[in-house]
Every structure is written in structure tokens, then in C-alpha cells.
C-alpha angles and dihedrals in degrees: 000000000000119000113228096191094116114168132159126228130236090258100057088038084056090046097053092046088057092049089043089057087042095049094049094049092053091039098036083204113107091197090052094052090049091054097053084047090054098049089046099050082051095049086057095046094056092044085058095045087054095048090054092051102044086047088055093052103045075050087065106034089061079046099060087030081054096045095049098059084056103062 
């Protein structure tokens, strides 16, 4: 089962808001600069996402690896 608590730390919440204020010097567009965030923050969720989920699978692979020396 995948586990949907996603929540960012004060250190990549830091880091966003840095690139934000980079991206919107070198845009000039505030809108622009909220976008790439945004894409970003949901880059890093899914990532997140990805890494639960493979870690759930190699669980159950050493499971059933583990269950089957057994029999």
C-alpha cells in the first residue's frame, strides 16, 4: 500500500522559496515563476511517491524469497 502523507521539510521549503525568487528575477513574470514551482513541487512528490512504492515491492519480493525457503 502506498502511503499518500507527502509533506515537505523546512529545508526543501527553504530551497523552493530561493529558486522561486531566482526564477522570478531571471522571468520577471510572477506567474511564470509559480508554474515551474509547481511543476517542481510535483516532480518531488511523485518521486516520492516512486521511491515508497519500489521500497514496498523489493519488501515483498525478500518476503516471498523468505517464505519459499521455508517450504
Amino acid at each position: 500500500m502506498v502511503d499518500n502523507d507527502f509533506r515537505l521539510r523546512k529545508s526543501q521549503i527553504a530551497a523552493f522559496m530561493v529558486i522561486g525568487a531566482g526564477l522570478y528575477y531571471l522571468t520577471g513574470s510572477f506567474f511564470m515563476s509559480l508554474g515551474i514551482m509547481l511543476l517542481l513541487i510535483l516532480g518531488v512528490h511523485a518521486l516520492a511517491l516512486w521511491i515508497v512504492k519500489r521500497r514496498e515491492q523489493k519488501e515483498n519480493e525478500t518476503e516471498e524469497k523468505g517464505n519459499e525457503k521455508t517450504i
